[in-house]
Structure formats: C-alpha cells, structure tokens
PDB file of N, CA, C, O and CB in Angstrom:
ATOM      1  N   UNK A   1     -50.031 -36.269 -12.481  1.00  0.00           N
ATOM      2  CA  UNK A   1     -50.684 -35.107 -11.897  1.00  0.00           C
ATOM      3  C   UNK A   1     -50.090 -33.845 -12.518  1.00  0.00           C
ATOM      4  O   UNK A   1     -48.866 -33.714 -12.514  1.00  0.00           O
ATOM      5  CB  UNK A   1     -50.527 -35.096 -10.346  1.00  0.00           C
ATOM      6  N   UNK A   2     -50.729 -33.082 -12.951  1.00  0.00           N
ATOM      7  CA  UNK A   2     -50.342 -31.798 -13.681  1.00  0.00           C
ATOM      8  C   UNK A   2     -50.340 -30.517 -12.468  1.00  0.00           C
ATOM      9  O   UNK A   2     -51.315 -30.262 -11.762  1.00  0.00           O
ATOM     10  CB  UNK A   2     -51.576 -31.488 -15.038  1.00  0.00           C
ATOM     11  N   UNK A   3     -49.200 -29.895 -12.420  1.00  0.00           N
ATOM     12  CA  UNK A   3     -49.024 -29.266 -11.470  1.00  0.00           C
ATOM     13  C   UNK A   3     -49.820 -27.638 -12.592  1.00  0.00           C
ATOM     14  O   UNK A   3     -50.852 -26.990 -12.418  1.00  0.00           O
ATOM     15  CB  UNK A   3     -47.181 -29.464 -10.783  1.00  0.00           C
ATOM     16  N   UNK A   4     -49.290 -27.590 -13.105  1.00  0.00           N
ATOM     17  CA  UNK A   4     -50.069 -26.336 -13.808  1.00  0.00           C
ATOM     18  C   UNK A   4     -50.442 -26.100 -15.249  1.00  0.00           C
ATOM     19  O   UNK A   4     -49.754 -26.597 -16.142  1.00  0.00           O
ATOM     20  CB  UNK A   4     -49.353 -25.250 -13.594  1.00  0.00           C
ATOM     21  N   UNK A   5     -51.582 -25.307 -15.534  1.00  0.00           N
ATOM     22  CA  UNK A   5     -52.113 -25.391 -16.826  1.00  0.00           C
ATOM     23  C   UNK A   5     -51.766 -24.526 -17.804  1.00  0.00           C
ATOM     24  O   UNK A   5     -51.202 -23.522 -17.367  1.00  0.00           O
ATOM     25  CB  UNK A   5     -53.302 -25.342 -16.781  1.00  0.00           C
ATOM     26  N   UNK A   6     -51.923 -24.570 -19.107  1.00  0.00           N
ATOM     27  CA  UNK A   6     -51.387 -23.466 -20.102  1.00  0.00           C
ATOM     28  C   UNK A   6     -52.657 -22.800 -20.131  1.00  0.00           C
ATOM     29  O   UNK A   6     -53.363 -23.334 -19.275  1.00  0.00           O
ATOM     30  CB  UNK A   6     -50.763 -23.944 -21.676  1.00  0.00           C
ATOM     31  N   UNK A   7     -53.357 -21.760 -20.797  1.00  0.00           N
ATOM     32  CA  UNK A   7     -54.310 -20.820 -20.772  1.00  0.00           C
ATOM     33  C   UNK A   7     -56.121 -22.173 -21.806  1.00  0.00           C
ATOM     34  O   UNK A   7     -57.333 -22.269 -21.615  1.00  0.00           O
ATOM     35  CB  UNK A   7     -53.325 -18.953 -21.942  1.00  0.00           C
ATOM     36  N   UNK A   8     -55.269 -22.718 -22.609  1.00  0.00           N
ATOM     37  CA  UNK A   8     -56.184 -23.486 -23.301  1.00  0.00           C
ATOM     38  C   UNK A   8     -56.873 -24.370 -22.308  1.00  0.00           C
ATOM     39  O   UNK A   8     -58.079 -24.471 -22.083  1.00  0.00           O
ATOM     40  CB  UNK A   8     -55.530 -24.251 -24.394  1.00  0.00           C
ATOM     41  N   UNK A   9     -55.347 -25.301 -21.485  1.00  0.00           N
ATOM     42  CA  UNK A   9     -56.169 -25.867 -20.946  1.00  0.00           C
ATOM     43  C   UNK A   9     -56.706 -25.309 -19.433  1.00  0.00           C
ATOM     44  O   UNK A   9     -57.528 -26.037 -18.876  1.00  0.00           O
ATOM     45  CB  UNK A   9     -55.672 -27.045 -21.013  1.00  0.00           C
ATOM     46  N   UNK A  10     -56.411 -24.411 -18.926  1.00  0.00           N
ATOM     47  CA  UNK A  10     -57.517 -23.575 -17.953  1.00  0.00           C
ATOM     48  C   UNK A  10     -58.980 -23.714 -18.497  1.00  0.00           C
ATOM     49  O   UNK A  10     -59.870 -24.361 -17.946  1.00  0.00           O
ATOM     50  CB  UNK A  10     -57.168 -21.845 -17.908  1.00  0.00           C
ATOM     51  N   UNK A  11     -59.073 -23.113 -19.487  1.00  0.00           N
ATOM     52  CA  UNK A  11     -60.767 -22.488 -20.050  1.00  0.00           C
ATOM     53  C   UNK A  11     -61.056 -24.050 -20.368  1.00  0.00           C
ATOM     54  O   UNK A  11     -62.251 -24.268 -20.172  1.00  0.00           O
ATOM     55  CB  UNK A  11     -60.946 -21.070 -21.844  1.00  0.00           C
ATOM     56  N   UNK A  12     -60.314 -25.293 -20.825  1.00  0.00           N
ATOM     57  CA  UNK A  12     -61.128 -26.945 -20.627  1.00  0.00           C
ATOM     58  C   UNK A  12     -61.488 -26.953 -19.642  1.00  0.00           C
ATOM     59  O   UNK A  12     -62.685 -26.995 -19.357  1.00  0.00           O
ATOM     60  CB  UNK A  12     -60.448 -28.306 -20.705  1.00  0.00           C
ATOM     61  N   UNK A  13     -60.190 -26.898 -18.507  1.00  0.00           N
ATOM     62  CA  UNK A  13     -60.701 -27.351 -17.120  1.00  0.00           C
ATOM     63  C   UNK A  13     -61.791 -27.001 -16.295  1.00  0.00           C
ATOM     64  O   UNK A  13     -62.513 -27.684 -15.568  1.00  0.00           O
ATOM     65  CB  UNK A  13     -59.901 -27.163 -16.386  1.00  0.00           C
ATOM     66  N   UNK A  14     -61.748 -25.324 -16.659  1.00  0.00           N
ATOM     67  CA  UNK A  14     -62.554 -24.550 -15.925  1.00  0.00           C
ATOM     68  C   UNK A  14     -64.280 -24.378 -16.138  1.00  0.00           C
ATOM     69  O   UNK A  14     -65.264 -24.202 -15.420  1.00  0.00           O
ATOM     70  CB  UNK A  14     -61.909 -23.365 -16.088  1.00  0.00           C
ATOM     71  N   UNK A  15     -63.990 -24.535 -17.510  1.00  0.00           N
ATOM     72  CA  UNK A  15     -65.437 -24.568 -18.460  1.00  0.00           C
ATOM     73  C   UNK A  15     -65.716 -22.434 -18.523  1.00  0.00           C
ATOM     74  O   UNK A  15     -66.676 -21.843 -19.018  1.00  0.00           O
ATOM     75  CB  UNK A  15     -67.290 -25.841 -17.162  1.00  0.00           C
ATOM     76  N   UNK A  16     -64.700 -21.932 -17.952  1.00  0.00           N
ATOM     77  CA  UNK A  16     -64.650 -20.411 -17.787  1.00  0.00           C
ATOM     78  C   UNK A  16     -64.063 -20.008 -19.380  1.00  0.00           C
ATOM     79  O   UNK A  16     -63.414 -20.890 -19.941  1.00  0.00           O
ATOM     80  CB  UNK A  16     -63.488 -19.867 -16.324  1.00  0.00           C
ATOM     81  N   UNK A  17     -64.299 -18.559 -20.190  1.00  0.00           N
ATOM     82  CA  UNK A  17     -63.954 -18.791 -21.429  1.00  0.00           C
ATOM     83  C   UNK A  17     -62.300 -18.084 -21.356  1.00  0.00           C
ATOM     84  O   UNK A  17     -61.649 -17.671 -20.396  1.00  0.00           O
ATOM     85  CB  UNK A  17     -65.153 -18.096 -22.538  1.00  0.00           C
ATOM     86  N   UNK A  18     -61.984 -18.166 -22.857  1.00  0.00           N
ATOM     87  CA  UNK A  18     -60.400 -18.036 -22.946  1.00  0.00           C
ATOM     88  C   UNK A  18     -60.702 -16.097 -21.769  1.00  0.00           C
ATOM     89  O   UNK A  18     -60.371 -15.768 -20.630  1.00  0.00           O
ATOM     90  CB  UNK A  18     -59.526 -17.941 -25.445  1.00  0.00           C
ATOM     91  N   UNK A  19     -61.463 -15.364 -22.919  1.00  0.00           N
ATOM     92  CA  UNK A  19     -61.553 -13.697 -22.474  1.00  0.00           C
ATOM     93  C   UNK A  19     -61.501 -13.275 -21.087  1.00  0.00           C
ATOM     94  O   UNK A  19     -61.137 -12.143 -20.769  1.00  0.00           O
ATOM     95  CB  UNK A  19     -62.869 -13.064 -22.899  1.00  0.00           C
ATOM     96  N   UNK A  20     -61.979 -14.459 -19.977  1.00  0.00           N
ATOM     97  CA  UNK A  20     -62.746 -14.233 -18.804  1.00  0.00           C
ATOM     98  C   UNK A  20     -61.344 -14.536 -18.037  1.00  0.00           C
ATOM     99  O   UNK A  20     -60.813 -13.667 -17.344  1.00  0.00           O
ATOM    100  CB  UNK A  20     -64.248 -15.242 -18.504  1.00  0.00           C
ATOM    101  N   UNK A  21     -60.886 -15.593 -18.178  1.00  0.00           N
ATOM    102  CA  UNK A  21     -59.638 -16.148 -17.937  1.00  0.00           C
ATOM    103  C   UNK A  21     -58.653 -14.607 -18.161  1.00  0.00           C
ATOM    104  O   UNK A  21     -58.313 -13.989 -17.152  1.00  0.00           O
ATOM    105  CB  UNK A  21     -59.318 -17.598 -19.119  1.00  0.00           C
ATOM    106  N   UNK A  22     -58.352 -14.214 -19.236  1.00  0.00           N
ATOM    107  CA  UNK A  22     -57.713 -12.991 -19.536  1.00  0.00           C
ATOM    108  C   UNK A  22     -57.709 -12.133 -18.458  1.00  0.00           C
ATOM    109  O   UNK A  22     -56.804 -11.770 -17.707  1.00  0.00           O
ATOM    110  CB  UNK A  22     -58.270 -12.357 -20.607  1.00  0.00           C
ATOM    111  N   UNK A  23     -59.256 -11.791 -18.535  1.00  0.00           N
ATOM    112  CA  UNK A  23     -59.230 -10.832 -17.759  1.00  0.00           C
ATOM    113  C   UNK A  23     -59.429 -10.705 -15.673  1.00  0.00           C
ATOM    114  O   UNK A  23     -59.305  -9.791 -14.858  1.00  0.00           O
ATOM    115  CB  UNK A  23     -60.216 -10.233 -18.559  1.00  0.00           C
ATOM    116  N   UNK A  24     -59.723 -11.930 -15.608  1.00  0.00           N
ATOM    117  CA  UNK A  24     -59.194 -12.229 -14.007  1.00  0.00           C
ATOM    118  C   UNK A  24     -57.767 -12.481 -13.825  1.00  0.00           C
ATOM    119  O   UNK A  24     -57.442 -12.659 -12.651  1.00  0.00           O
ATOM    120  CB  UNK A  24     -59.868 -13.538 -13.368  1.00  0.00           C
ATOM    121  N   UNK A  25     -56.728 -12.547 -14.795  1.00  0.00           N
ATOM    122  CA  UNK A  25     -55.228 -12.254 -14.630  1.00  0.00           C
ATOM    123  C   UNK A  25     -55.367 -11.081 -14.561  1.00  0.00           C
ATOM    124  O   UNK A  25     -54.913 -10.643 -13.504  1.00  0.00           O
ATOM    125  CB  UNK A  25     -54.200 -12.649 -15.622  1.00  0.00           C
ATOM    126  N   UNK A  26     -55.614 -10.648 -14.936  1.00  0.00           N
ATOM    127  CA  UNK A  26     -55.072  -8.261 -15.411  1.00  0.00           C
ATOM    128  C   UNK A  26     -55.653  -7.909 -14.674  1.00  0.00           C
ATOM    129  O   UNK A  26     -55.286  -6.771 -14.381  1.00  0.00           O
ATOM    130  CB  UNK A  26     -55.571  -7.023 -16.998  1.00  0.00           C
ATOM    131  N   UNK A  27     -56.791  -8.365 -13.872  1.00  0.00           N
ATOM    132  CA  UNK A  27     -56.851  -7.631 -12.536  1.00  0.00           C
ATOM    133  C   UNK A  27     -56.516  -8.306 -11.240  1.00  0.00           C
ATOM    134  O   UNK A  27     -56.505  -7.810 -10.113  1.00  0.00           O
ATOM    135  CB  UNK A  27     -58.146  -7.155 -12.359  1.00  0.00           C
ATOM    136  N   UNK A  28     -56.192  -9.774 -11.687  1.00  0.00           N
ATOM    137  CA  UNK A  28     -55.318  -9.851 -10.127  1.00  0.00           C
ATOM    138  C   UNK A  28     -55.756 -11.077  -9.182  1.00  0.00           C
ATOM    139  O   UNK A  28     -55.205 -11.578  -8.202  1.00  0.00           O
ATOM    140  CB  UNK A  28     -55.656  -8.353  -9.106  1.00  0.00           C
ATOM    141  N   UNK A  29     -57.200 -11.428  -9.986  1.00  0.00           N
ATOM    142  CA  UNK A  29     -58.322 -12.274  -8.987  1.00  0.00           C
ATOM    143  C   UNK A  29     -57.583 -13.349  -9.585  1.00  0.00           C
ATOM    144  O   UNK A  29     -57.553 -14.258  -8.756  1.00  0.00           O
ATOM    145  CB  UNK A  29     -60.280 -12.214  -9.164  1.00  0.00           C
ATOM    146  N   UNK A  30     -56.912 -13.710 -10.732  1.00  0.00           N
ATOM    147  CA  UNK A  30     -56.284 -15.097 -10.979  1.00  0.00           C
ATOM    148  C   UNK A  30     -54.690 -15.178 -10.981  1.00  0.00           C
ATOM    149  O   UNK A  30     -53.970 -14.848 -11.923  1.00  0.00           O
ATOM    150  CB  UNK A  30     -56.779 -15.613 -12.376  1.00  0.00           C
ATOM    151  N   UNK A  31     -54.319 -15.629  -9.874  1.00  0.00           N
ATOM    152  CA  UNK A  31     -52.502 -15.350 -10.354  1.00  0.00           C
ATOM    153  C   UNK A  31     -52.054 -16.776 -11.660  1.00  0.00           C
ATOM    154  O   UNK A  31     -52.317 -17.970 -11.805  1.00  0.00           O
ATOM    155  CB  UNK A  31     -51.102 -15.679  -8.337  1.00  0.00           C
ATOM    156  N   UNK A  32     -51.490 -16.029 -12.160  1.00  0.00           N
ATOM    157  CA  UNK A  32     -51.068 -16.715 -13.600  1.00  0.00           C
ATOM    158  C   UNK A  32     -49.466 -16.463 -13.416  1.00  0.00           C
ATOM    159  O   UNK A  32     -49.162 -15.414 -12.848  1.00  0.00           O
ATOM    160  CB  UNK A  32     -51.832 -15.852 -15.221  1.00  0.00           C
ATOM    161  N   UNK A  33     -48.525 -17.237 -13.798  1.00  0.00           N
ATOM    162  CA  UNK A  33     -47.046 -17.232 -14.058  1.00  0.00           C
ATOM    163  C   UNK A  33     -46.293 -16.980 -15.097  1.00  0.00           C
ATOM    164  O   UNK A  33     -46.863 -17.577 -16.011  1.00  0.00           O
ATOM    165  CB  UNK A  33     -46.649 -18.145 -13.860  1.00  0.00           C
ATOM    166  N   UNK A  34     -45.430 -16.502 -15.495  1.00  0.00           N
ATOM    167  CA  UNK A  34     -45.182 -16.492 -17.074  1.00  0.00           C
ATOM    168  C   UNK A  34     -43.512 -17.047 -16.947  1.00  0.00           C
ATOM    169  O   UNK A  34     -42.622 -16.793 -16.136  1.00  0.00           O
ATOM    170  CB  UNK A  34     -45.433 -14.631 -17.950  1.00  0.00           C
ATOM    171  N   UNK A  35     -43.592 -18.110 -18.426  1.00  0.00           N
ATOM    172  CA  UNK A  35     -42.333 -18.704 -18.335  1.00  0.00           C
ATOM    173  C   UNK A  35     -42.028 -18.202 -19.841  1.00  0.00           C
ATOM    174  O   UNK A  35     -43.086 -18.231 -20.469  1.00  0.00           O
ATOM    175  CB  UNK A  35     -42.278 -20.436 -17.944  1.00  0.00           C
ATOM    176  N   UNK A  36     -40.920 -17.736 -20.667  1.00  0.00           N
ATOM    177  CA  UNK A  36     -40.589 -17.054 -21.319  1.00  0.00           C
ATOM    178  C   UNK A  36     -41.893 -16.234 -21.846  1.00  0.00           C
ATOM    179  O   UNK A  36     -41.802 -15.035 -21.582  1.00  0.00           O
ATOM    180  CB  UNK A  36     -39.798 -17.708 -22.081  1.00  0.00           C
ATOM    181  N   UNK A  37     -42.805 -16.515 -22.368  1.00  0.00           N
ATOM    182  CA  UNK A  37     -43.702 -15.879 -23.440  1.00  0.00           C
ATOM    183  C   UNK A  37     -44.685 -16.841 -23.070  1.00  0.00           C
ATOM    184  O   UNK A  37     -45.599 -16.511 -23.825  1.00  0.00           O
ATOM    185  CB  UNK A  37     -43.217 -15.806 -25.116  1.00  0.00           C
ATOM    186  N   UNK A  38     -45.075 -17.732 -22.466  1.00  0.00           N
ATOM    187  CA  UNK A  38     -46.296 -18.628 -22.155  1.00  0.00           C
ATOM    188  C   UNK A  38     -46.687 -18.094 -20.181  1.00  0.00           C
ATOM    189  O   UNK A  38     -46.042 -17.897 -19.151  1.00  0.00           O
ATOM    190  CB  UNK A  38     -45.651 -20.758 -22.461  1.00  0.00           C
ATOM    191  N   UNK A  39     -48.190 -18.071 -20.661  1.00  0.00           N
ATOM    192  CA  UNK A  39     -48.488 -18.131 -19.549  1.00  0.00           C
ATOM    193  C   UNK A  39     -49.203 -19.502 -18.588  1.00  0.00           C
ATOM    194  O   UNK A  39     -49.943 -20.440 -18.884  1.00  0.00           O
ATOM    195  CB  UNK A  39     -49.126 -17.129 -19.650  1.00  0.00           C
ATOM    196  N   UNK A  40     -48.573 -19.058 -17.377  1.00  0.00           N
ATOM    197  CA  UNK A  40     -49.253 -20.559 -17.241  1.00  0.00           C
ATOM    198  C   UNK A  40     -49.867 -20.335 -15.514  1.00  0.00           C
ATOM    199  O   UNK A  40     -49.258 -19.535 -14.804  1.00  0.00           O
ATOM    200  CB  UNK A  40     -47.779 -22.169 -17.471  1.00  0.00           C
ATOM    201  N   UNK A  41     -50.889 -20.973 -15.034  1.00  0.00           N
ATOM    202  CA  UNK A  41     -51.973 -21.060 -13.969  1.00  0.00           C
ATOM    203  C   UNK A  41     -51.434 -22.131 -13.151  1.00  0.00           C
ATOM    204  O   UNK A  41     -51.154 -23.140 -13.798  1.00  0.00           O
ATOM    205  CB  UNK A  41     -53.503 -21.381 -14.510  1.00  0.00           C
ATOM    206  N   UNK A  42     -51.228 -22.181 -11.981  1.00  0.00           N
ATOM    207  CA  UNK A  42     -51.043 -23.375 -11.163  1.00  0.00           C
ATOM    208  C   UNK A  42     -52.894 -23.746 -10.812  1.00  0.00           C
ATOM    209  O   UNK A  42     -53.934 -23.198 -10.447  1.00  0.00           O
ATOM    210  CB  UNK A  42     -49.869 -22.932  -9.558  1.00  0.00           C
ATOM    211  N   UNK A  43     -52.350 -25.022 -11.223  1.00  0.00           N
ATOM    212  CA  UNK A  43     -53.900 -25.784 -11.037  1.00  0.00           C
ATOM    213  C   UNK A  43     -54.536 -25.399  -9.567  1.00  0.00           C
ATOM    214  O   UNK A  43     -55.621 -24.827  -9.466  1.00  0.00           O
ATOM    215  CB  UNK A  43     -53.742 -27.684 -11.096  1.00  0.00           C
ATOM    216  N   UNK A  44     -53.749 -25.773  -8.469  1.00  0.00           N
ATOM    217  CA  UNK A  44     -54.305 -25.340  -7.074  1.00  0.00           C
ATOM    218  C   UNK A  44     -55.093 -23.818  -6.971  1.00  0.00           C
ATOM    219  O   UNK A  44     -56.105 -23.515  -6.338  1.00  0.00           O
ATOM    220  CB  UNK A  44     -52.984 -25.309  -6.044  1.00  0.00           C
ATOM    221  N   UNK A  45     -54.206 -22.980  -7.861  1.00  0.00           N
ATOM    222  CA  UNK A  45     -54.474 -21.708  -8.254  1.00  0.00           C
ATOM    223  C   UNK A  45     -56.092 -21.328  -8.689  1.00  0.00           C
ATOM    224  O   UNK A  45     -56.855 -20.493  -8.203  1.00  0.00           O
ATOM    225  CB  UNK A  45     -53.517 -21.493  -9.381  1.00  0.00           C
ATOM    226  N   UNK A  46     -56.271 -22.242  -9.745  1.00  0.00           N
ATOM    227  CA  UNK A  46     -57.450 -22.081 -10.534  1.00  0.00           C
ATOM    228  C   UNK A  46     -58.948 -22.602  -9.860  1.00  0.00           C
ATOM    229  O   UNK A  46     -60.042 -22.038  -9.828  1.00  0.00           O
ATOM    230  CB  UNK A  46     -57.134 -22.859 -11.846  1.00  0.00           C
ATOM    231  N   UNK A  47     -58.322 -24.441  -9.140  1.00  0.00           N
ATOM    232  CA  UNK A  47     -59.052 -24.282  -8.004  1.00  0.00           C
ATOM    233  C   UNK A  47     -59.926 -23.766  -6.947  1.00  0.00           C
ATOM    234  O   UNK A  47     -61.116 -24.016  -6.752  1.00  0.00           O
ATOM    235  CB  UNK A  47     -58.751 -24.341  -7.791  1.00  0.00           C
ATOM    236  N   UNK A  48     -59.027 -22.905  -6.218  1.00  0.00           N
ATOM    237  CA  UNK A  48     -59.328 -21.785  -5.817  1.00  0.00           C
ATOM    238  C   UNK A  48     -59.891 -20.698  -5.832  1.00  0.00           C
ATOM    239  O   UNK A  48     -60.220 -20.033  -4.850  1.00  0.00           O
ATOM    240  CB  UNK A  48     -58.932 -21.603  -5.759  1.00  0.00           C
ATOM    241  N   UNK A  49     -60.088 -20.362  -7.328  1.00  0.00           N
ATOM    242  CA  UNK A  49     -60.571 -19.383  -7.931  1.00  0.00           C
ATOM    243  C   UNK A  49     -61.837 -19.707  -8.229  1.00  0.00           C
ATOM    244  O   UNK A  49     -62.660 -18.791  -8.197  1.00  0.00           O
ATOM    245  CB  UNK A  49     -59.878 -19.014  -8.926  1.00  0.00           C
ATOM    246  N   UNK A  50     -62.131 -20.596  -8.461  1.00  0.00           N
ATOM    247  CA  UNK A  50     -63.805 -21.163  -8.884  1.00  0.00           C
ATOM    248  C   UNK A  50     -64.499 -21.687  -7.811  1.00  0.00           C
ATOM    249  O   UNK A  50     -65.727 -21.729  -7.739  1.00  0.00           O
ATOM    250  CB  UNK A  50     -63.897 -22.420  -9.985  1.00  0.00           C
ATOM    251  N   UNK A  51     -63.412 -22.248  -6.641  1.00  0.00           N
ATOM    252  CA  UNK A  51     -64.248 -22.564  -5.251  1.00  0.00           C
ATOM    253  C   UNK A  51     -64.819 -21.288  -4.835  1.00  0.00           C
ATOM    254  O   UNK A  51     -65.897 -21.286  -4.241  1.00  0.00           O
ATOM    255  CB  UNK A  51     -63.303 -23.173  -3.961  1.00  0.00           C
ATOM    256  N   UNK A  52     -64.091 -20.010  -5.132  1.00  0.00           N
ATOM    257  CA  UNK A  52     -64.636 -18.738  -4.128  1.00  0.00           C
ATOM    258  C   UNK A  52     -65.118 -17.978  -5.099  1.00  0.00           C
ATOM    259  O   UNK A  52     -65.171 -16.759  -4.941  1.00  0.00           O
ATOM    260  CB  UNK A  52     -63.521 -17.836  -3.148  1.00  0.00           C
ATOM    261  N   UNK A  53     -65.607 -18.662  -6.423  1.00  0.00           N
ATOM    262  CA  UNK A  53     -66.903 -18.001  -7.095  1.00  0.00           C
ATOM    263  C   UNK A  53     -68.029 -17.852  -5.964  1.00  0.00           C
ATOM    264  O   UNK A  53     -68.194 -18.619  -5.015  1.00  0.00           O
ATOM    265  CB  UNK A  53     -67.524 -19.003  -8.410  1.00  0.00           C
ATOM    266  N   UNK A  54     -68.772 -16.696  -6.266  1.00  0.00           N
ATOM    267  CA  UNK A  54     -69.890 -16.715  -5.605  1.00  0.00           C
ATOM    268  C   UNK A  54     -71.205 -17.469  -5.505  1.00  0.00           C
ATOM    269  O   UNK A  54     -71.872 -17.107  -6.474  1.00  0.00           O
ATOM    270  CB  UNK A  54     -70.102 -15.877  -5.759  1.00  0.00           C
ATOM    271  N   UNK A  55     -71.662 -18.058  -5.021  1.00  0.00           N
ATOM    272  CA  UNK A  55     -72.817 -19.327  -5.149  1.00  0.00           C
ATOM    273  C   UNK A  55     -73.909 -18.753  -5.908  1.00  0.00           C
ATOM    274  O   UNK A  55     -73.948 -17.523  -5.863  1.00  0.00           O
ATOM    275  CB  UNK A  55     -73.486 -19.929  -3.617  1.00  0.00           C
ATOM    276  N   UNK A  56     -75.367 -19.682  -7.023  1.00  0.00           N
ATOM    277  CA  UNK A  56     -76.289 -18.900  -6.975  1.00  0.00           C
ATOM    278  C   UNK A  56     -76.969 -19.230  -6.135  1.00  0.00           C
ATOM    279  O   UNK A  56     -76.888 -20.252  -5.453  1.00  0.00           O
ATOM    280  CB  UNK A  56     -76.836 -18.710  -7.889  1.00  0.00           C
ATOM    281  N   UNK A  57     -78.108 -17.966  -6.070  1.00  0.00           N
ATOM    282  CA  UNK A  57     -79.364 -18.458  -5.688  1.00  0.00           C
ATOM    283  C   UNK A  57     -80.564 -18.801  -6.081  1.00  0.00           C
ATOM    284  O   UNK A  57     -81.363 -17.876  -6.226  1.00  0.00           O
ATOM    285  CB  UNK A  57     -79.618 -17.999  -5.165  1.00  0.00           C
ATOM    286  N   UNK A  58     -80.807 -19.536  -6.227  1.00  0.00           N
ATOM    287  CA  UNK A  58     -82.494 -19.869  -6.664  1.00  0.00           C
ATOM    288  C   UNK A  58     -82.555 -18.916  -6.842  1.00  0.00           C
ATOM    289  O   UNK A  58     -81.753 -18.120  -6.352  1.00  0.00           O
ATOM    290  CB  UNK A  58     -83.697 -20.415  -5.867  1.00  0.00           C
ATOM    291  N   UNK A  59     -83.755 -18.483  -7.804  1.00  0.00           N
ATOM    292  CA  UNK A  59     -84.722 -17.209  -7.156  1.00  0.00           C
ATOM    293  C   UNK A  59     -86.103 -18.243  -6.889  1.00  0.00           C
ATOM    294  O   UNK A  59     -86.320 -19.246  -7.567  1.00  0.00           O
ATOM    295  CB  UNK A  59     -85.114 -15.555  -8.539  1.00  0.00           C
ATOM    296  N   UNK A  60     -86.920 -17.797  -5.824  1.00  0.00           N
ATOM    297  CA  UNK A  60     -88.184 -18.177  -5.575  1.00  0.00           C
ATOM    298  C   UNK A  60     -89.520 -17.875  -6.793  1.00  0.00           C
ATOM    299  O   UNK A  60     -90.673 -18.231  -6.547  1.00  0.00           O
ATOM    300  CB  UNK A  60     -88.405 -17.466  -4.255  1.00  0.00           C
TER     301      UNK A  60
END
C-alpha cells in the first residue's frame, strides 16, 4: 500500500494533468509535502481532492 505519491505518479493516479496538479498546491486546494527537494501528496490527500470535485450535470 503506498502511503503517498510523487507528482508523476499523482497526474497517473489521478488522470488530472502534471500543470493542474501544480497549481491546486499554490493555492492550497491540494496539500502536498516536501521532503528535501521532492514533492510529495499523501494518497488519502489526493483522494479527497477528486471526491469533492464538483459533479457534472447532464445538460438536458
């Protein structure tokens, strides 16, 4: 079980792209960790983040 992801494999897991990923760290909606110079996402983290994407809707 992988407790957390490096940025590559976020945007596999997520199917979200590397840029998008970027930029939901820098504003805050994704907490990301940094261990010397790598950043890294706790999986539960990322989870989370795509469960409370907003749903679509059809349109009629």
């Amino acid at each position: 079980m992988t407790v957390s992801l490096s940025i590559p494999e976020a945007v596999k897991a997520s199917g979200i792209g590397r840029t998008t990923i970027f930029d939901m760290i820098k504003t805050g909606r994704l907490p990301a960790k940094k261990l010397g110079a790598r950043t890294i996402i706790l999986r539960s983290d990322l989870e989370a983040f795509v469960a409370n994407l907003p749903s679509r809707v059809p349109s009629k």
